[in-house]
N, C-alpha and C positions, 0 to 999 in steps of 0.2 A: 647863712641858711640855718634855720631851725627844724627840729625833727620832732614831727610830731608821732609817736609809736601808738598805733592802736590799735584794739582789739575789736571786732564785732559779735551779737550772737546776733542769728537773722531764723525767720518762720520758714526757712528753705533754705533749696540750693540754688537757687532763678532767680537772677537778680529785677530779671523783668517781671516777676510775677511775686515774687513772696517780700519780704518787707526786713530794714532793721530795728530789731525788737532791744537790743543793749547796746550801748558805748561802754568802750573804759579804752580812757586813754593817757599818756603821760608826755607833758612837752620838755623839750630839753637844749640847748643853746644848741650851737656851731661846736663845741667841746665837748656837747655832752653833759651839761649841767646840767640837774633834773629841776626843773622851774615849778610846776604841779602835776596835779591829777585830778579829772573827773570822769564820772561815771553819773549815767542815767539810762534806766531804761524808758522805750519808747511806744508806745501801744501803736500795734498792726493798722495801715491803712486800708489792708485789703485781710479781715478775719479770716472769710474762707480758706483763707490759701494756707494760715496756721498749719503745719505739717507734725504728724504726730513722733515719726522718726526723729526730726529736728531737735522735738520737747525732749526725747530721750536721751538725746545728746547734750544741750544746755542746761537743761533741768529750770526749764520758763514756764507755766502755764497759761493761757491765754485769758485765767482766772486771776492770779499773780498782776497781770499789766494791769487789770481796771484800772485802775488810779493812776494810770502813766500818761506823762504829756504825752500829746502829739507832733509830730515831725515840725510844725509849722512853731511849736512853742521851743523845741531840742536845740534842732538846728541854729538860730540863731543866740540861743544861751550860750552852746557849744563855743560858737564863734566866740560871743561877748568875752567869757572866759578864758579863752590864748590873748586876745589883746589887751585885754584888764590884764594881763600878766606882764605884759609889754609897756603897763602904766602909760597905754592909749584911750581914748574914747572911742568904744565900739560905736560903729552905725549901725541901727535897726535893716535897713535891706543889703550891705555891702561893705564887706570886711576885704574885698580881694587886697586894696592899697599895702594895708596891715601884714597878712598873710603868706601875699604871691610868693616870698621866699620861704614859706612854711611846708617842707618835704614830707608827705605820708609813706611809715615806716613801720614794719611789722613783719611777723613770718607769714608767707606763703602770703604776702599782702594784696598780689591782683586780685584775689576774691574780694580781700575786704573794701578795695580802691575802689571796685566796680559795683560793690553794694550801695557806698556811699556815695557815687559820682548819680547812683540809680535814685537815690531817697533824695538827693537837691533837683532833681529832675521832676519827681513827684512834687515838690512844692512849688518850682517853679523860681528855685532859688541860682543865685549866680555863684557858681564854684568860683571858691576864695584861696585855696592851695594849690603851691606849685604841681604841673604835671609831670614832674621826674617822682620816682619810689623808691625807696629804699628794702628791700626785701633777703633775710637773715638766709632763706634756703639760700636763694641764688649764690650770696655770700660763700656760706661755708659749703657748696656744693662747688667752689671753687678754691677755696683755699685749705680745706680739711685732706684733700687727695695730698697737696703741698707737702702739710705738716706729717702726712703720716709716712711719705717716699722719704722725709729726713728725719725716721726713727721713733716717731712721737703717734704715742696712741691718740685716736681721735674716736669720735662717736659714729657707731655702725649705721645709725638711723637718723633722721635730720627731723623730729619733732621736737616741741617746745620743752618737754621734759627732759629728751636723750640729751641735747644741747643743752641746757639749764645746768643738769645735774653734772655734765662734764667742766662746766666753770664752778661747780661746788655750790649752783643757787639750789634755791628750792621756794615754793609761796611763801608767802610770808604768814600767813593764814591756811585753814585747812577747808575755808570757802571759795568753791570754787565759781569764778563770774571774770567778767571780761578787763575789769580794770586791775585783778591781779595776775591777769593772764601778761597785759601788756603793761605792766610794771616788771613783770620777769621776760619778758623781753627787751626791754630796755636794760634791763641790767644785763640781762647780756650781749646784747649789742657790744656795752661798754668793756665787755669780758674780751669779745671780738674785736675793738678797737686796739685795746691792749696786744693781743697776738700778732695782729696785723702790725704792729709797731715794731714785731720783731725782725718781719723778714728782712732780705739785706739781697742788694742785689748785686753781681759776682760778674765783674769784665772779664772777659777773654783776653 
């Protein structure tokens, strides 16, 4: 199983009605080895629906995308690129063969799963990753109560920075966009791996 961590910015909150406008994602083996990264943004299939709140939170304008492919041109780059990593030959309509062990991974990832399950649906495209997730809250909204009942300070808040900055990350850059978003969650995933390798478990 390979994990693929990624980030979305999108024109909303409605996956049925507003669009994804960035990737940034980073793929990684079965151990966690970081294999790459790509980032692209994607120009809105539906402008109207462009949400002005949104732009104040991404910081995208819908002036900004001109020049951005289209979902029809992304999507299947997207794909090309995990399996050119796999030093396979992509296929232009279907990548599942390639992929199906390819887990999407991220914080609070059902938004991002369901944005993207939304945008292959818009083109008409055959989803190519596995349907299990890997998602950070759920993680340490499970094992952080753990750590903290056996003396060990954890983070009060479960966003990407309170988590980040408790493994001692931080971006790596002071730009902020989607594929250094999920480059620092992947590192910490791996931070998370680490901890999780601590527990031990105790017979009666």
């Amino acid at each position: 199983m390979e994990y693929l961590v990624i980030d979305l910015e999108m024109s909303g909150d409605d996956p049925s009605y507003h669009d994804v406008i960035e990737i940034g994602a980073v793929l990684y083996t079965d151990n966690w080895t970081e294999l790459g990264r790509y980032q692209s943004y994607v120009y809105p299939e539906n402008e109207e629906a462009f949400s002005k709140p949104s732009e104040e939170v991404h910081g995208i304008s819908l002036e900004q995308l001109k020049d951005a492919p289209m979902l029809d041109d992304v999507l299947p780059e997207f794909e090309a690129w995990m399996v050119g990593l796999r030093k396979l030959k992509p296929d232009p309509f279907d990548n599942s063969r390639a992929l199906r062990h390819t887990m999407i991974s991220g914080l609070g990832i059902v938004n991002d799963f369901a944005f993207l399950r939304a945008a292959y649906g818009i083109i008409n495209r055959r989803w190519p990753f596995s349907y299990h997730m890997l998602d950070m809250q759920s993680l340490t909204h499970t094992l952080f109560p753990i750590f903290k009942a056996a003396g060990e300070a954890v983070p009060e808040r479960q966003s990407l920075t309170a988590i980040a900055a408790y493994f001692g990350l931080e971006r790596e850059t002071e730009e902020h966009n989607a594929l250094e978003d999920a480059v620092l969650t992947g590192r910490s995933f791996i931070e998370l791996n680490k901890m999780i390798s601590r527990l031990r478990v105790e017979r009666p």
